[in-house]
C-alpha positions in Angstrom: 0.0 0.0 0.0 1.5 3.4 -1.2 1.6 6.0 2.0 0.5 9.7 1.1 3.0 12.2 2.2 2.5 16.2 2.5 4.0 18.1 -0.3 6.0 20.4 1.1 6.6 22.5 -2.5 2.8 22.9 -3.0 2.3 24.0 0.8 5.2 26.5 0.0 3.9 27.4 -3.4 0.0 28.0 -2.2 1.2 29.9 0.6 3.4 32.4 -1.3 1.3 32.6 -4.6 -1.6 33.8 -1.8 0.9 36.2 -0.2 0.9 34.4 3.4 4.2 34.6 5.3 5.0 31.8 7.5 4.0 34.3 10.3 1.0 34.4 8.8 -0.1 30.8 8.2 1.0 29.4 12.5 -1.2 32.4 13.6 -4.4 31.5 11.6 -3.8 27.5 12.8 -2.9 28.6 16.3 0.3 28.1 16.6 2.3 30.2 19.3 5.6 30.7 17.1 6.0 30.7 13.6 8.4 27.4 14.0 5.2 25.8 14.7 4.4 26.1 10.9 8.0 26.4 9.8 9.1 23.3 11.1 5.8 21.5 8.8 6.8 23.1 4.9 10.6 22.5 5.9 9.3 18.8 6.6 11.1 18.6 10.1 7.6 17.8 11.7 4.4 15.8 10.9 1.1 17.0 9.9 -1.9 16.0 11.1 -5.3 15.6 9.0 -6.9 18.4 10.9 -4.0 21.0 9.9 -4.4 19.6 6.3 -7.6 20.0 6.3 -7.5 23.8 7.2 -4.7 24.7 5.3 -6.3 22.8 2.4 -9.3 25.5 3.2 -7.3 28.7 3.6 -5.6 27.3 -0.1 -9.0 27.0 -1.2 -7.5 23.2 -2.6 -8.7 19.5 -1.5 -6.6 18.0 0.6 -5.6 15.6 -1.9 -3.9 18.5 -3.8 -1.6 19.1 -0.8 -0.6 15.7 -0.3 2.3 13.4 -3.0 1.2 9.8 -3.2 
């Protein structure tokens, strides 16, 4: 069975075509740093279906678009 992994170039490329700064992105999903989110695009830490899911709304993409099979 082939594992789905986040694509860390499309959560970078949604984010900066949409003019979000890292910043930006940990405040709207709660995060107390910007590391928080940092640390997910740069692929150091995991992310969870419920942060895919709302970046995949604040993209305005399915969550499938966000993810490399």
């Amino acid at each position: 069975m082939n594992r789905a992994t986040v694509d860390l170039d499309a959560l970078k490329q949604h984010r900066t075509e949409l003019g979000y700064s890292i910043s930006d992105i940990a405040d709207y999903l709660g995060y107390k740093t910007p590391t928080g989110y940092w640390l997910i695009e740069k692929g150091e830490r995991s992310c969870n279906v419920s942060v895919l899911y709302s970046l995949s709304q604040l993209f305005n993409v399915t969550m499938e678009q966000l993810l490399v099979v």
